[in-house]
C-alpha positions as CSV (number, residue, x, y, z in Angstrom):
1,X,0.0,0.0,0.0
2,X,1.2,3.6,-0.9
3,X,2.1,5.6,1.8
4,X,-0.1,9.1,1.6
5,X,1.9,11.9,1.2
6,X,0.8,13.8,4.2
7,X,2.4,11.1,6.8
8,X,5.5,11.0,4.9
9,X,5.4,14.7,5.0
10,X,4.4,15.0,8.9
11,X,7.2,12.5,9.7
12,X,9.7,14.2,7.7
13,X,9.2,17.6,9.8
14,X,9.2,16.1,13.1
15,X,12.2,14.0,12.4
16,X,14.1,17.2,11.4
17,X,12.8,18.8,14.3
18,X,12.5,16.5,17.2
19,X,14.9,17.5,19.7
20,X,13.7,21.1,19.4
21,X,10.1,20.1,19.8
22,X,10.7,18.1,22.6
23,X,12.5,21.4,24.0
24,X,9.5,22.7,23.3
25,X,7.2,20.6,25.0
26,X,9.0,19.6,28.4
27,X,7.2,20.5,31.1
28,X,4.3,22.2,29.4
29,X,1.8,20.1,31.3
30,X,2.8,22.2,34.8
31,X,1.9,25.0,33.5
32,X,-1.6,23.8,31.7
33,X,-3.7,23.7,34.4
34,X,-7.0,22.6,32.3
35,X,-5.2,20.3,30.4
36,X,-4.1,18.0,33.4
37,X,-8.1,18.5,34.9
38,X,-9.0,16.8,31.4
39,X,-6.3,13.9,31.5
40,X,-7.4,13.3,35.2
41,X,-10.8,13.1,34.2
42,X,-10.2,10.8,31.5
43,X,-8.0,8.8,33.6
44,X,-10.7,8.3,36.2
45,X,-13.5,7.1,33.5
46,X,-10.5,4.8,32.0
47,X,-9.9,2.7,35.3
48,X,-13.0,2.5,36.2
49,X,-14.2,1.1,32.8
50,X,-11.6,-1.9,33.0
51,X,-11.6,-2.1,29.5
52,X,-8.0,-2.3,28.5
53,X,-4.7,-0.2,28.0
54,X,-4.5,3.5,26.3
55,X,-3.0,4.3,23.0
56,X,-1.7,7.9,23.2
57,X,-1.9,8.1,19.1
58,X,1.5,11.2,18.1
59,X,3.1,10.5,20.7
60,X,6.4,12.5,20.8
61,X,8.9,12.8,23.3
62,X,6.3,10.8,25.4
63,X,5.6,13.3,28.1
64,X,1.6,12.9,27.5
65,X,2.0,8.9,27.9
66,X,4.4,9.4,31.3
67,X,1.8,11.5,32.6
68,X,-1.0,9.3,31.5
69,X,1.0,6.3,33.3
70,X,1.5,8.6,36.4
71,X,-2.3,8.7,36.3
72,X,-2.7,4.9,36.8
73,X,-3.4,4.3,33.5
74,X,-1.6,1.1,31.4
75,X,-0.3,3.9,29.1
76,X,1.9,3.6,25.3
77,X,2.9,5.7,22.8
78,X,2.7,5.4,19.3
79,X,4.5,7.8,16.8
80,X,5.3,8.3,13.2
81,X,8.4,9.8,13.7
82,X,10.9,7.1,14.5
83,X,13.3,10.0,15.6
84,X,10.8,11.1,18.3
85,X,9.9,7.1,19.6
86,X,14.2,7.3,20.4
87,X,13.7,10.4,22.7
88,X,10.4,9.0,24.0
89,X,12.3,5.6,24.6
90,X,15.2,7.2,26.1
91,X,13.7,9.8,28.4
92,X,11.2,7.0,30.1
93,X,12.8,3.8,29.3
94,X,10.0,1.6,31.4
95,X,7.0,2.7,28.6
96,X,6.5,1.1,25.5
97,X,7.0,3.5,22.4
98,X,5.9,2.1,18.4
99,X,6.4,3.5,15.5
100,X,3.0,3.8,13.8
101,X,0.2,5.7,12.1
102,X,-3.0,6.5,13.6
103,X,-4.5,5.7,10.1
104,X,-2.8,2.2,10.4
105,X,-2.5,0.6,13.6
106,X,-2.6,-3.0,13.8
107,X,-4.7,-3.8,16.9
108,X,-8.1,-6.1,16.6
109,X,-10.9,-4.5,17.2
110,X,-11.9,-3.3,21.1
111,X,-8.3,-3.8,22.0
112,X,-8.1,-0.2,23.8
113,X,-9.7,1.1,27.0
114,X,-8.7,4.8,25.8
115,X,-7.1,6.4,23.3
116,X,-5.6,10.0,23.7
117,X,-4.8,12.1,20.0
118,X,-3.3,15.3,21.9
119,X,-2.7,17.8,19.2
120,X,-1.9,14.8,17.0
121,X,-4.5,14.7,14.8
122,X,-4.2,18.6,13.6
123,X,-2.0,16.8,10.5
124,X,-4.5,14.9,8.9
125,X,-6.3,16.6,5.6
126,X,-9.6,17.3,6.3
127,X,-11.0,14.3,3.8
128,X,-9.0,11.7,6.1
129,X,-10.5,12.6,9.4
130,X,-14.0,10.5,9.6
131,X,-11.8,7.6,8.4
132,X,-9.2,8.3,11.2
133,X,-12.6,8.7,14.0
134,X,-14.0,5.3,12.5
135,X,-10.4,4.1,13.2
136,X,-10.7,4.8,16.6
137,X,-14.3,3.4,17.0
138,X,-13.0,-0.1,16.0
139,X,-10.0,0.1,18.6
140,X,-12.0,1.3,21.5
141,X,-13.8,-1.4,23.8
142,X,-17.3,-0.9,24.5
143,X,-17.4,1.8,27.0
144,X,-13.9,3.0,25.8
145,X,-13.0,6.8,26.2
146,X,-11.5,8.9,23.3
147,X,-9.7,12.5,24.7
148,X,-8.6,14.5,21.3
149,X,-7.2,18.4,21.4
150,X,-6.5,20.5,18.7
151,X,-6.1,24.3,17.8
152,X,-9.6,25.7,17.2
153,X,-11.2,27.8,15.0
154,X,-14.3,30.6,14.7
155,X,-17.5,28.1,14.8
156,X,-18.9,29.5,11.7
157,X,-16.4,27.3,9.6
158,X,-17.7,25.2,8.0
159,X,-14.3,23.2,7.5
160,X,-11.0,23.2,8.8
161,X,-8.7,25.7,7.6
162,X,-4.7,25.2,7.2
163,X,-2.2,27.8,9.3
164,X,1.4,28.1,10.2
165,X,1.9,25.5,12.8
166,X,5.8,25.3,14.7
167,X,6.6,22.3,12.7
168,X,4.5,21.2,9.6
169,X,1.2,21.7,8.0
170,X,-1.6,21.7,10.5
171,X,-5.6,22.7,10.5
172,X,-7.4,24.8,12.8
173,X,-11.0,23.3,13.6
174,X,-14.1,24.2,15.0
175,X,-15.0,22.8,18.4
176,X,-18.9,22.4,17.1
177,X,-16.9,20.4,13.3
178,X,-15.4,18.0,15.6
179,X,-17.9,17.0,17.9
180,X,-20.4,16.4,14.8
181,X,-17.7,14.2,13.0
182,X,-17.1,12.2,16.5
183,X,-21.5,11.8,16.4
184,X,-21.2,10.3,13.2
185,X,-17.9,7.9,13.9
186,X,-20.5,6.5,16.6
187,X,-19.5,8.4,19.6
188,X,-21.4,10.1,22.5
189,X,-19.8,13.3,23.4
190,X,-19.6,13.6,27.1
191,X,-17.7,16.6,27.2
192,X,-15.9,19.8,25.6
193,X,-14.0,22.4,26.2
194,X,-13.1,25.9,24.3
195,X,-10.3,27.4,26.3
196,X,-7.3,30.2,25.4
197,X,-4.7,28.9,26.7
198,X,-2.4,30.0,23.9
199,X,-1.1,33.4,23.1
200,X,-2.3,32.7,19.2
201,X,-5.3,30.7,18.9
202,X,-8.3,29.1,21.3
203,X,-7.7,25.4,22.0
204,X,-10.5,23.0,21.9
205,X,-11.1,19.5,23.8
206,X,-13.3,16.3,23.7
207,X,-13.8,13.7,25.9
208,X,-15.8,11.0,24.5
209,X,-17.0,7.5,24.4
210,X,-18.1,4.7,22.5
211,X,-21.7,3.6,23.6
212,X,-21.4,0.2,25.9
213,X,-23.8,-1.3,23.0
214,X,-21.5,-0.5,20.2
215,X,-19.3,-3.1,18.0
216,X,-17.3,-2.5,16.2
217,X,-17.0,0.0,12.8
């Protein structure tokens, strides 16, 4: 199978780029405040579903999966960026770090108890995201939790648009665009958040889960 452009772009950047980044991004949680009351959250709903480990899907350097693991969760990282899985790896050696693409992952179906796409999914064209969401369906357990975060946009959009993003290509969505596609992947939207806790642009959150009835998609 040909590999779409867009990954081999996206991995290309963040390989050139991966020690800055994860510069960047060290210790950015301590000063989030909302986004470590959303991981906790979803952390909570996670354990007490029982339903399996939690994929967090662009991974990086792997400071989202240490914290997710520091939250009691059975936590790993998957990345396409093989140089950012080797600073993952060597920064917390007792997590598990892949190689992978969210539009690709080789897991059966219900295999994950949570999935977290933390700014990951901001890469992906707009045409590719409901396949990415069904994706995620299949791999979530009944009852399963999905927790995605991106840069938002003005909720008269009505589709993404593409703006200068630190590393590569990204889109900026509106809150109200996402939660739809998420209804339509087959998940109930428990809850979201429009926050500005970045100088440029609003952030926006979901937490959401696939219905305890669903199968598989």
């Amino acid at each position: 199978m040909i590999e779409p452009s867009f990954l081999r772009a996206t991995r290309t950047a963040y390989d050139a780029r991966a020690a800055e980044y994860a510069a960047f991004v060290s210790g950015s949680l301590e000063t989030r405040p909302l986004d470590r009351a959303m991981f906790a959250v979803f952390a909570e709903l996670v354990r007490a579903a029982g339903a399996g480990p939690v994929a967090d899907l662009g991974c990086g350097p792997g400071h989202v999966t240490a914290h997710l693991h520091s939250l009691g969760l059975e936590a790993f990282g998957v990345d396409l960026s093989p140089q950012m899985i080797e600073l993952a790896r060597r920064a917390h050696p007792h997590l598990r770090f892949e190689e992978g693409a969210m539009t690709a992952l080789d897991l059966p179906d219900g295999a994950l108890g949570g999935i977290v796409a933390w700014y990951s999914l901001i890469h992906t064209p707009p045409e590719r995201v409901p396949e990415v969401l069904a994706g995620f369906h299949r791999l979530l357990a009944p009852g399963g939790r999905l927790l995605i975060a991106f840069q938002s946009g003005d909720e008269r959009l009505t589709a993404p648009e593409p703006f200068d993003h630190k590393v590569t290509l990204a889109y900026r969505w509106p809150l109200g665009r996402v939660a739809e596609l998420l209804r339509r992947a087959g998940f109930a939207v428990d809850a979201e958040l429009r926050c500005d806790q970045d100088d440029r642009f609003p952030q926006g959150c979901l937490l959401v889960r696939k219905p305890a009835g669903a199968g598989g998609r």
